[in-house]
C-alpha positions as CSV (number, residue, x, y, z in Angstrom):
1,X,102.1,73.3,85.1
2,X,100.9,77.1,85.3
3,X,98.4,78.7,83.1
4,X,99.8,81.2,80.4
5,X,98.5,84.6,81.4
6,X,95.3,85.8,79.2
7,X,97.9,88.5,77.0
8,X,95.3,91.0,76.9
9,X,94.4,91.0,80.7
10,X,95.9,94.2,82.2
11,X,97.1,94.4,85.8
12,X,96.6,97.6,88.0
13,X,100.4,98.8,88.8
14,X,100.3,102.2,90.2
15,X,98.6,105.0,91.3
16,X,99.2,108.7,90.8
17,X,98.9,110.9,93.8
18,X,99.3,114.8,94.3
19,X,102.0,116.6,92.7
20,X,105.3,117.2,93.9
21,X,106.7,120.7,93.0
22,X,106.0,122.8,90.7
23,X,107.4,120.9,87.5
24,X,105.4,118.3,86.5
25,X,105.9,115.7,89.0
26,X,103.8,113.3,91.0
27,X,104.0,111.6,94.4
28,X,103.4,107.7,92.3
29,X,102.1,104.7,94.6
30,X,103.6,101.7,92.9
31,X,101.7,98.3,93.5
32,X,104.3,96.2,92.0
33,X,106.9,94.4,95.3
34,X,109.9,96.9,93.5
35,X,109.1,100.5,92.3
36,X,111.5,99.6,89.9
37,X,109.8,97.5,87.9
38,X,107.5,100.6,86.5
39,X,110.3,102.1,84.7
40,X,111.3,98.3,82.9
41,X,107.1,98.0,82.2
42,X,106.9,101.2,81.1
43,X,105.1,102.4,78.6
44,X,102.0,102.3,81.0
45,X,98.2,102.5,80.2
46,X,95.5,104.2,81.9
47,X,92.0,103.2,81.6
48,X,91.4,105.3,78.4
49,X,94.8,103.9,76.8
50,X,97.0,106.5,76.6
51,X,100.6,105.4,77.4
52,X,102.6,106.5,80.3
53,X,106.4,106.6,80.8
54,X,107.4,106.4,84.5
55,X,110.7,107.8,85.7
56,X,111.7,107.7,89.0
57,X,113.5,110.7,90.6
58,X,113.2,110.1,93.9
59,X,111.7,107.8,97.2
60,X,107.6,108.2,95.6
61,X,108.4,110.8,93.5
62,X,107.9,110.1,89.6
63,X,108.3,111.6,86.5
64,X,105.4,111.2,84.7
65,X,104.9,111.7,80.5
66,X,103.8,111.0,77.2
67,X,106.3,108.7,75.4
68,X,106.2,111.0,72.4
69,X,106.0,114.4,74.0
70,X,107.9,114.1,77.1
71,X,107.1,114.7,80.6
72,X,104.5,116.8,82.4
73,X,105.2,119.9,82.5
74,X,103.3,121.8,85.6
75,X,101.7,121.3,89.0
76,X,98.5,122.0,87.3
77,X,99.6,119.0,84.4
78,X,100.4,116.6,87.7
79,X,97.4,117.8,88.9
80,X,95.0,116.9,86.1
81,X,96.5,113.3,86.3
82,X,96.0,113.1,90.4
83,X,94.2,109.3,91.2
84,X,95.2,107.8,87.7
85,X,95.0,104.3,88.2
86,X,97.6,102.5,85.1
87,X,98.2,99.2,83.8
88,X,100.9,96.9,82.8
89,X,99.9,94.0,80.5
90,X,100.1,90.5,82.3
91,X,102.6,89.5,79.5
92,X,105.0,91.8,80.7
93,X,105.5,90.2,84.3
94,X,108.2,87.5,83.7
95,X,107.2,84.0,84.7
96,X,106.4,83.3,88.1
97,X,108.7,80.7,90.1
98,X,107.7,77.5,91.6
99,X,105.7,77.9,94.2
100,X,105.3,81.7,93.9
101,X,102.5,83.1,92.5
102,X,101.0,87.0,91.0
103,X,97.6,87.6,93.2
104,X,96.7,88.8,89.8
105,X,96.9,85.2,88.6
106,X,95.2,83.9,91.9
107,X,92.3,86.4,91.5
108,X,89.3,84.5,90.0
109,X,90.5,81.0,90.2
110,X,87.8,78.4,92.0
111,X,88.1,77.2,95.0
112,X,86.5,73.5,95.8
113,X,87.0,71.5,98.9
114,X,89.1,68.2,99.1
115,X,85.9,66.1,97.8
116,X,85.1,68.4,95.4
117,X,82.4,70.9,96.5
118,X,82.9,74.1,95.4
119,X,83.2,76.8,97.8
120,X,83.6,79.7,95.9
121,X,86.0,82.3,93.6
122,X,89.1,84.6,94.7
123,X,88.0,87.8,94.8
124,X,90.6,89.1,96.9
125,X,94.1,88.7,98.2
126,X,94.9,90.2,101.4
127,X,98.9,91.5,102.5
128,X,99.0,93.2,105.6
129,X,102.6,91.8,105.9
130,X,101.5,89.2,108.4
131,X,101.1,86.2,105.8
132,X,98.8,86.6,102.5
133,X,95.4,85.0,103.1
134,X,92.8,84.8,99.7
135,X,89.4,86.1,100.4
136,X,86.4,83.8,98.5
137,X,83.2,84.4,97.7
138,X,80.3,82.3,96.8
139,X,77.0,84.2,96.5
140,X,76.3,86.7,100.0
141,X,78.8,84.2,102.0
142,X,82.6,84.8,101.9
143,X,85.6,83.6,104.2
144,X,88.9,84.3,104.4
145,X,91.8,81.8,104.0
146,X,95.4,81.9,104.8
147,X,97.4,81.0,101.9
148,X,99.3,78.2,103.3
149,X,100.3,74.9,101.8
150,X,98.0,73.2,105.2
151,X,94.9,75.4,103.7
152,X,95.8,75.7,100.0
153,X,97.4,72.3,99.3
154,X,97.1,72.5,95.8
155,X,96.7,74.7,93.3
156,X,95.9,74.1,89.4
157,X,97.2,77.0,87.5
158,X,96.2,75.3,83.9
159,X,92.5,74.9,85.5
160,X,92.6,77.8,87.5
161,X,91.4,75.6,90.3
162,X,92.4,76.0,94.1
163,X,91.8,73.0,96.8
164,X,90.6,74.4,99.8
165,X,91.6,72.8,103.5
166,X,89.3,75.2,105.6
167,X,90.5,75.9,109.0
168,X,88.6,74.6,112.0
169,X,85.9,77.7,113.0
170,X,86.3,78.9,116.9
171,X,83.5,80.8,117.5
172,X,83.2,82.8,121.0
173,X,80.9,84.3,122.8
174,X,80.7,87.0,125.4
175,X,82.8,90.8,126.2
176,X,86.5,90.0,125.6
177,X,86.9,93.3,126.1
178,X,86.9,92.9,130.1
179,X,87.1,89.5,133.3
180,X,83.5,88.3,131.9
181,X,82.7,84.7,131.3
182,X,83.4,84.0,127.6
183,X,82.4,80.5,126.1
184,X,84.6,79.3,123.5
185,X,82.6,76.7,121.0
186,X,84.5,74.4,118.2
């Protein structure tokens, strides 16, 4: 079962950067897994609304414009637009697969223990291409998860409810940085 995605909720997908050249164009940092995908979403929203078309003309480098009056025109247009952050509805993304899953979607869902206790919300989920690991808050305490089917065993899309296995805590003490003693406690 997954949870239909809230059709209004809009998902940041790019980033404009400094212009490239003198016509118009702008270095773009996609957020999306293929650059691609901005010209098949586009139109694009910023935050005020105004619609974006995205064209890609080369590695990062985007053509940026109004749907009804064309592209940007100058360095000084791209420049005006430099740090625009625009959206994609969530309705645009097509359905997830099994087991696969948006971090938009997993943003905000709870997360509870095996016996129920709740341990917090998704506030974050981390990439750095090692494994994706979902960051959770409850009130000033947070931890940091790997999202793995031994520490996420299940997960309740029509709820938007995670089960939380957390890891066993190894906490040292003492200078790693050099022979020292260092005590290891489980």
């Amino acid at each position: 079962m997954t949870r239909a995605p809230q059709a209004d909720r809009e998902i940041h997908v790019a980033t404009v950067g400094r212009p490239h050249g003198v016509h118009g164009r702008v270095h773009l940092s996609a957020l999306t897994e293929d650059p691609a995908t901005l010209e098949a979403l586009s139109p694009l929203r910023d935050e005020s609304g105004r619609l974006w078309q995205v064209r890609w003309v080369g590695h990062q480098i985007a053509e940026l414009g109004d749907p009804d009056k064309g592209p940007l025109q100058s360095r000084e247009d791209a420049a005006r637009c430099v740090n625009l952050k625009l959206y994609a509805l969530r309705t645009q993304f097509p359905q997830a697969d099994e087991d696969e899953f948006y971090h938009a979607d997993l943003i905000g869902m709870e997360a509870f223990s095996p016996s129920g206790e709740a341990l917090g919300t998704v506030v974050t989920v981390h990439d750095y291409g090692a494994g994706v690991s979902l960051e959770i808050v409850q009130g000033r305490q947070s931890c940091v998860v790997p999202f793995t089917r031994a520490c996420v065993p299940h997960i309740d899309m029509s709820q938007s409810r995670l089960e939380i296995m957390l890891p066993a805590e190894i906490e040292v003490e003492g200078d790693l940085s050099d022979d020292a003693e260092v005590v290891v406690r489980q």
